[in-house]
C-alpha positions as CSV (number, residue, x, y, z in Angstrom):
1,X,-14.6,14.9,2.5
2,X,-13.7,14.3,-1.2
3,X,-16.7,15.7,-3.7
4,X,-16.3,12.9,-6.6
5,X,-18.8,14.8,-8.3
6,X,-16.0,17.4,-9.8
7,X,-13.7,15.0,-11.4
8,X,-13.5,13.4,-15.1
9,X,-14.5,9.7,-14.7
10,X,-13.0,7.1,-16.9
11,X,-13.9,3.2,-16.6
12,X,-11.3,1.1,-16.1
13,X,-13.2,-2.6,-15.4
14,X,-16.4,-3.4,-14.0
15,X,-17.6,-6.9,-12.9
16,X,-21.1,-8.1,-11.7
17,X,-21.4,-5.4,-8.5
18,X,-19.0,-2.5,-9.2
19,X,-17.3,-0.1,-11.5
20,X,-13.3,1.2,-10.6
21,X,-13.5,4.7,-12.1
22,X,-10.3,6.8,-13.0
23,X,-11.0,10.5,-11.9
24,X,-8.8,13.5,-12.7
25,X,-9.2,17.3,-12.2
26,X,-7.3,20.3,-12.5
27,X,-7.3,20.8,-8.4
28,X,-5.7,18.5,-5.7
29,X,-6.0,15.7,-5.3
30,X,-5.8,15.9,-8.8
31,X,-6.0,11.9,-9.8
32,X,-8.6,9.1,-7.2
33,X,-9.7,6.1,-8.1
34,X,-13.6,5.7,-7.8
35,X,-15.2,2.4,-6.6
36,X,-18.8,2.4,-7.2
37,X,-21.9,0.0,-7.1
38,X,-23.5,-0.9,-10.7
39,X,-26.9,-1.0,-9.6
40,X,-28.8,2.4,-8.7
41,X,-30.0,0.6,-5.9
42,X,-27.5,-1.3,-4.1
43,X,-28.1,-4.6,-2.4
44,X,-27.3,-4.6,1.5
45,X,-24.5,-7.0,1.3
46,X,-22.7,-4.4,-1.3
47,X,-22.8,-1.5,0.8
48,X,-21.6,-3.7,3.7
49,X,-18.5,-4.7,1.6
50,X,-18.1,-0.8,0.2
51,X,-17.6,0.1,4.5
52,X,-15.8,-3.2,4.9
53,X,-13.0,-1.9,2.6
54,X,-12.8,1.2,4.0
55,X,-12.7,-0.1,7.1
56,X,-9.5,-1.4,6.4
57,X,-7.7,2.1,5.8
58,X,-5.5,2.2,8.9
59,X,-4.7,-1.5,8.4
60,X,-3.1,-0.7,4.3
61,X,0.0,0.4,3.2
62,X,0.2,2.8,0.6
63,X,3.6,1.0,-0.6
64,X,1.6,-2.1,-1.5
65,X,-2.1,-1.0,-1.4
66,X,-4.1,1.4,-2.8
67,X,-5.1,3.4,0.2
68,X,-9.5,4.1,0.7
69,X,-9.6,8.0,1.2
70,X,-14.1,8.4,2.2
71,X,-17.0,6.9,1.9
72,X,-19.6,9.2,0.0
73,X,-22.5,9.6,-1.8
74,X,-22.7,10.0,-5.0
75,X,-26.1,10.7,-6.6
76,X,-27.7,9.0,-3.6
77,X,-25.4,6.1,-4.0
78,X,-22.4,5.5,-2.1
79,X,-19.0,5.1,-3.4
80,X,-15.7,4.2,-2.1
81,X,-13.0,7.3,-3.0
82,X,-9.5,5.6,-3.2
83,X,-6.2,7.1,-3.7
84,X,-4.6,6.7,-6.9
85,X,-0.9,5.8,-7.2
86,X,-1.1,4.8,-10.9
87,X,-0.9,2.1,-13.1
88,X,-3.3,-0.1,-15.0
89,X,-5.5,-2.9,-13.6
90,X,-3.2,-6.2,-14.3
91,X,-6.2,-7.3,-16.5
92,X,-6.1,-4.7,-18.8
93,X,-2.1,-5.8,-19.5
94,X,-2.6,-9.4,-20.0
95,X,-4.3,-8.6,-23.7
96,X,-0.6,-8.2,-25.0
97,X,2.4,-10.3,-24.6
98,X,4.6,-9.5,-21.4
99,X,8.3,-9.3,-21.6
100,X,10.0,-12.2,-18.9
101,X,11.3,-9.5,-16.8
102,X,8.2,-8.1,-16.6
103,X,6.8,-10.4,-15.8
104,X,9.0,-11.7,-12.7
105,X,8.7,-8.2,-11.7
106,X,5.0,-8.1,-11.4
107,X,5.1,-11.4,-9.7
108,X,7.7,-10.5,-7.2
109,X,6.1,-6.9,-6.7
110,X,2.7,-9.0,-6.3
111,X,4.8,-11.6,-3.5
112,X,5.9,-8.3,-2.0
113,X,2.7,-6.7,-1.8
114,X,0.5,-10.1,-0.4
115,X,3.9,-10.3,2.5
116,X,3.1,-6.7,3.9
117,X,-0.4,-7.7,3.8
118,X,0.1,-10.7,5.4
119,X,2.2,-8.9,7.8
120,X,-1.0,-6.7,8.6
121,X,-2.7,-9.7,9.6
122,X,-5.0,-9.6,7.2
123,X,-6.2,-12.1,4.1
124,X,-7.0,-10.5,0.4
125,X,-9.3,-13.4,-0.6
126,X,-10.1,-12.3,-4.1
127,X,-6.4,-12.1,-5.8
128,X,-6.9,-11.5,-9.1
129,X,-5.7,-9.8,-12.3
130,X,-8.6,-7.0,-11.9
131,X,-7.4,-6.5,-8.7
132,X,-3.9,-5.8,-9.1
133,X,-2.5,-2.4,-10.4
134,X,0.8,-2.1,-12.2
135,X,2.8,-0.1,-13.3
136,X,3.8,-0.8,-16.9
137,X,7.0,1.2,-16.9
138,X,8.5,0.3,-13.2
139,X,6.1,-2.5,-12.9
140,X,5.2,-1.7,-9.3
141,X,2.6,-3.4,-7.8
142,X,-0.4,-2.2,-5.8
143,X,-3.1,-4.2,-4.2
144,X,-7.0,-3.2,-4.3
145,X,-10.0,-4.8,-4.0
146,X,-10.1,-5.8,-0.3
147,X,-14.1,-5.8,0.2
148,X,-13.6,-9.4,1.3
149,X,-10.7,-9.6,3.1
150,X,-10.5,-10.7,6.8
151,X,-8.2,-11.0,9.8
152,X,-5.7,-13.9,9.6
153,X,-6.6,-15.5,13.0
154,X,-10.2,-15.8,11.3
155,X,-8.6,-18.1,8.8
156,X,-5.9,-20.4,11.0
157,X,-7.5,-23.7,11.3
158,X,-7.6,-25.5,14.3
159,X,-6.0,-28.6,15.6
160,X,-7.2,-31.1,17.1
C-alpha cells in the first residue's frame, strides 16, 4: 500500500470531479501521480469510476498508459495512486505554439498508444488533451484517464 500522505502534491488540472496531483518525495517511489475526487464527499458514481480505473491495472501497459498502483484513502476520501512516467498533461502544452514534428510525434505516439489499447480490447472514451501526457522532450505519449472506458465487445454494434 502506497501512503500518499508523505509526498509533495502539485496540481496539474482539475475538471468538474477530480484533481491529477504530481507527488514527489525523497524515498521510493520517489514521483506518483495522484487522482482524487474534488468534493470532500464524493458522489457514488465517482467512487465507482475511481475502482473502475483501477480495475483496469492488469489490462494497461505501462508503454502507453499510465499504470493505477492502489486505491486509498486519503483524509477519509479515496484516491487513485498512479504511477508516474513523466511528462505534462497535453493541455498544459497546447498554450504555446508546437513545432510540426512535434506535433506528428505526439499524434503518432497518441495512434500508438490508442492501437495497444485497442489491442487490450478495451475503449478510452474520453480522449482528450487533459488526458494525454507527453513528454516535451522525446514527446512520448502516455494515456490516463480511463474511469470510463469499457470492453470493445460492449461497443461492436450489431447486425441485423
Amino acid at each position: 500500500m502506497i501512503d500518499d500522505s508523505s509526498y509533495t502534491l502539485e496540481s496539474l488540472r482539475q475538471d468538474a470531479e477530480f484533481v491529477l496531483y504530481r507527488g514527489q518525495r525523497e524515498t521510493g517511489p520517489s514521483h506518483i501521480l495522484v487522482v482524487a475526487p474534488i468534493s470532500k464527499r464524493p458522489a457514488q458514481g465517482t467512487l465507482k469510476r475511481l475502482e473502475h480505473e483501477y480495475a483496469l491495472r492488469t489490462r494497461l501497459d505501462r508503454e502507453w498508459a499510465v499504470l493505477p498502483l492502489d486505491l486509498v484513502s486519503n483524509n477519509g476520501r479515496p484516491v487513485l495512486v498512479l504511477d508516474n512516467p513523466g511528462g505534462e498533461p497535453l493541455d498544459r502544452l497546447l498554450g504555446r505554439p508546437l513545432e510540426l514534428v512535434s506535433s506528428l510525434r505526439i499524434a503518432a505516439g497518441l495512434a500508438t498508444a490508442l492501437a495497444g489499447l485497442h489491442a487490450r480490447g478495451l475503449i478510452h472514451k474520453d480522449i482528450k488533451p487533459a488526458n494525454i501526457l507527453v513528454d516535451p522532450i522525446t514527446n512520448r505519449v502516455w494515456l490516463t484517464g480511463f474511469s470510463i472506458a469499457s470492453e470493445l465487445p460492449r461497443e461492436q454494434h450489431r447486425t441485423v
